[in-house]
N, C-alpha and C positions, 0 to 999 in steps of 0.2 A: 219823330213827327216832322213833315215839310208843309210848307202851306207854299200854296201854288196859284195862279189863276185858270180857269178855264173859261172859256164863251163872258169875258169880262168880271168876274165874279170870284173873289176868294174865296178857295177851298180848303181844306186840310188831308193832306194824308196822313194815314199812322199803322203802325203795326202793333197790334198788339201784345201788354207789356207779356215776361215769361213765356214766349211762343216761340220754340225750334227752330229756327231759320235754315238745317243743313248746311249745304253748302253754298247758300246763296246769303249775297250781304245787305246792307239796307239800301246801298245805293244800286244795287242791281232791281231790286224788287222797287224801290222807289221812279226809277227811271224806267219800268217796266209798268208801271200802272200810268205813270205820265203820262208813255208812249199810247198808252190804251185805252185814256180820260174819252173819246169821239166817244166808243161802245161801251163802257161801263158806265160811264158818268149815268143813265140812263137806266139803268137796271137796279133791282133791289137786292139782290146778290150776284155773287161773278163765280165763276173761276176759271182762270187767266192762265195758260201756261208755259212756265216760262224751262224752258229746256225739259229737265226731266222729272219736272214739279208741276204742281200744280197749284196756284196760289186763290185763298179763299178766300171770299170777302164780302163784305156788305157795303151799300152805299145810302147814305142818309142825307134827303135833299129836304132841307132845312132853310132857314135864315140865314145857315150859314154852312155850308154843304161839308160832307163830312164821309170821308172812305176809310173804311178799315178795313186791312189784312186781320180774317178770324184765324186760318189756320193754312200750314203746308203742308200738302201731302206729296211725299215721292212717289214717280211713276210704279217703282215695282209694288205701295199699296193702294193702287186702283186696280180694283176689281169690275169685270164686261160680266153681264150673266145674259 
Protein backbone atom coordinates (compact mmCIF):
# COMPACT_ATOMS: atom_id res chain seq x y z
CA UNK A 1 0.00 0.00 0.00
CA UNK A 2 1.30 3.81 -0.72
CA UNK A 3 -0.64 6.73 -0.02
CA UNK A 4 0.17 9.46 -2.31
CA UNK A 5 -1.38 12.95 -3.09
CA UNK A 6 -2.90 13.88 -6.27
CA UNK A 7 -4.79 17.32 -7.47
CA UNK A 8 -4.23 18.06 -3.47
CA UNK A 9 -5.98 15.33 -2.02
CA UNK A 10 -4.87 12.03 -0.30
CA UNK A 11 -5.09 8.96 -1.97
CA UNK A 12 -4.09 5.25 -1.53
CA UNK A 13 -2.69 2.81 -3.72
CA UNK A 14 -2.69 -0.90 -3.17
CA UNK A 15 -2.47 -3.98 -4.83
CA UNK A 16 -4.25 -6.59 -4.14
CA UNK A 17 -3.39 -9.04 -1.31
CA UNK A 18 -2.35 -12.94 -2.99
CA UNK A 19 -2.34 -11.36 -6.68
CA UNK A 20 0.63 -12.73 -9.10
CA UNK A 21 2.75 -9.87 -9.77
CA UNK A 22 5.21 -11.76 -12.61
CA UNK A 23 7.85 -10.21 -13.16
CA UNK A 24 6.95 -6.84 -12.23
CA UNK A 25 7.53 -5.55 -8.57
CA UNK A 26 5.58 -3.27 -6.42
CA UNK A 27 7.64 -0.36 -6.94
CA UNK A 28 7.41 -0.76 -10.75
CA UNK A 29 3.69 -1.14 -10.67
CA UNK A 30 3.32 1.56 -7.97
CA UNK A 31 5.36 4.24 -9.91
CA UNK A 32 3.62 3.14 -12.83
CA UNK A 33 0.09 3.97 -11.72
CA UNK A 34 1.63 7.31 -10.20
CA UNK A 35 3.04 8.09 -13.40
CA UNK A 36 -0.63 7.53 -14.81
CA UNK A 37 -2.82 9.13 -11.59
CA UNK A 38 -3.78 12.40 -14.80
CA UNK A 39 -5.90 9.40 -16.76
CA UNK A 40 -6.95 6.82 -14.29
CA UNK A 41 -7.56 8.84 -11.38
CA UNK A 42 -10.91 9.44 -13.41
CA UNK A 43 -12.00 6.27 -14.60
CA UNK A 44 -13.94 3.42 -12.74
CA UNK A 45 -11.69 0.77 -14.00
CA UNK A 46 -8.19 0.88 -16.10
CA UNK A 47 -5.89 -1.19 -17.57
CA UNK A 48 -2.64 0.29 -17.75
CA UNK A 49 0.09 -1.26 -19.55
CA UNK A 50 3.13 -1.62 -18.48
CA UNK A 51 5.68 -3.52 -20.74
CA UNK A 52 4.26 -6.81 -21.49
CA UNK A 53 1.47 -6.78 -18.91
CA UNK A 54 -1.25 -5.51 -18.46
CA UNK A 55 -2.25 -4.19 -15.12
CA UNK A 56 -6.01 -4.22 -13.83
CA UNK A 57 -7.75 -2.02 -11.71
CA UNK A 58 -10.42 -0.11 -10.17
CA UNK A 59 -10.61 3.28 -8.85
CA UNK A 60 -12.90 4.39 -5.95
CA UNK A 61 -13.35 8.24 -5.63
CA UNK A 62 -14.48 8.41 -2.14
CA UNK A 63 -13.81 10.66 0.92
CA UNK A 64 -11.03 9.33 0.50
CA UNK A 65 -9.86 8.02 -2.99
CA UNK A 66 -8.81 4.62 -3.30
CA UNK A 67 -6.92 2.57 -6.46
CA UNK A 68 -6.59 -0.82 -6.64
CA UNK A 69 -4.59 -3.25 -8.81
CA UNK A 70 -7.40 -6.29 -9.22
CA UNK A 71 -5.30 -8.34 -11.38
CA UNK A 72 -2.12 -8.79 -14.12
CA UNK A 73 -2.37 -10.22 -17.06
CA UNK A 74 0.68 -11.06 -19.41
CA UNK A 75 0.67 -9.91 -22.88
CA UNK A 76 0.87 -13.57 -24.45
CA UNK A 77 -2.88 -14.02 -22.29
CA UNK A 78 -4.67 -11.31 -24.17
CA UNK A 79 -6.73 -12.45 -26.70
CA UNK A 80 -7.88 -9.76 -30.18
CA UNK A 81 -11.12 -11.74 -31.69
Amino acid sequence: MLRTKFEGREMILRIKTNLRLYSLDEDTIYSSLGKSLDEIYFMDTFALQVGEYLIIGETQNSAYPLITVQNIVPQKNIVTV
